[in-house]
N, C-alpha and C positions, 0 to 999 in steps of 0.2 A: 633720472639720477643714474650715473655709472656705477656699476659692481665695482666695487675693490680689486686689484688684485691679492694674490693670495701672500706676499712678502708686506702687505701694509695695511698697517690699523688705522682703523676709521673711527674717530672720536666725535659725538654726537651729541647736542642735548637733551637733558631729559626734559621732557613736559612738564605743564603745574606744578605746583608748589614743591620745594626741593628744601628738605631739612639740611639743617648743616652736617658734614659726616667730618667728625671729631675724627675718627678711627683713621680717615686718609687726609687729614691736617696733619694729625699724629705722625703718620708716618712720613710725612713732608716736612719734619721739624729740625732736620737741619737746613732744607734749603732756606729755611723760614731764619736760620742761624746765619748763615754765610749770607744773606741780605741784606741782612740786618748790619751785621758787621763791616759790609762792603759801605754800606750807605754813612753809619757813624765814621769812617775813617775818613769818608772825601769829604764828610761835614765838617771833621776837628782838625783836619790835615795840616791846611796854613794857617791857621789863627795862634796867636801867640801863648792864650790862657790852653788850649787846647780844650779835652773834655770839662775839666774846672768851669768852664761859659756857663753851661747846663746850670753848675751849681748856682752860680754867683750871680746871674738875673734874674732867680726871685727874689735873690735875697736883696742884690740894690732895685727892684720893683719895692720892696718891703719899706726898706729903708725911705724910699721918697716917697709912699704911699703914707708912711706913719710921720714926716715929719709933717706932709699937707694937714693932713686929716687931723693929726691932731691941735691942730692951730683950730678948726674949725669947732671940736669938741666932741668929737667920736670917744667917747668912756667906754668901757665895759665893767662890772662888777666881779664877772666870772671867770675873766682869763685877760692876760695883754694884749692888747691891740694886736702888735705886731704877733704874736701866735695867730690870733686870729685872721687877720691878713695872709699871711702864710697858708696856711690852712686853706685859706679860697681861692690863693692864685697858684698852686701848684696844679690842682685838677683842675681849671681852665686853660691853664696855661698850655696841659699836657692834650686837651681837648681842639684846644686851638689849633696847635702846631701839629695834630695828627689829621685835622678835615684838612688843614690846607697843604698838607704835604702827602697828602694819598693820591690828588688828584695830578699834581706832578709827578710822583712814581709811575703812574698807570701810562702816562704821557712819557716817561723818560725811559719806560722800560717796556715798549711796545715791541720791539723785536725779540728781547726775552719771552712775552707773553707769546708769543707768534709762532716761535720757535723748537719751543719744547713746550711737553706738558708735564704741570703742577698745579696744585688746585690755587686756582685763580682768587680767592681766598686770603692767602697768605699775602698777596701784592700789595692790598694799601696799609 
């Protein structure tokens, strides 16, 4: 293994089991901002509803979910269908579209990860 020279930091892993350090997320929390931001802008960019999309696909997931269903005879006692439908597809939804868009982050932003350091963390 080559010595460093003395103008350059040498960044390493640590061994076993590695807690997560909050305190240097924390202090990565704007890059974790401007990511963030950069990434909703090329999402909403050209679409005509813009950010509004976000809103308006559960709500018509809602809508065709409670016209099926209730033709088959999904009742509830305790609350509206559609609350309840709502209620289930927002956190799947939001569950969904985060496994399968972390793996193309990680993919699409290999030269940022490469290039500089930030806790590797914040990327998906």
């Amino acid at each position: 293994m080559e010595t460093p020279k003395a103008d350059e930091l040498v960044i390493r892993p640590r061994r076993g089991f590695v807690p997560l350090n909050v305190a240097e997320l924390w202090g990565f929390r704007e890059v974790f901002f401007f990511l963030t931001w950069r990434d909703l802008k090329v999402r909403y960019k050209q679409t005509l509803l813009g950010i509004a999309w976000a809103a308006l696909q559960p709500i018509i997931m809602v809508l065709i979910f409670s016209f099926v269903f209730s033709r088959i005879g999904m009742k509830s006692e305790h609350m509206p269908y559609p609350v309840f439908l709502l209620l289930g597809l927002i956190p799947w939804n939001y569950f969904a579209s985060v496994l399968g868009q972390s793996t193309v982050s990680l993919v699409a932003g290999s030269g940022l990860i490469t290039k500089i350091y930030f806790p590797r963390m914040l990327f998906p």
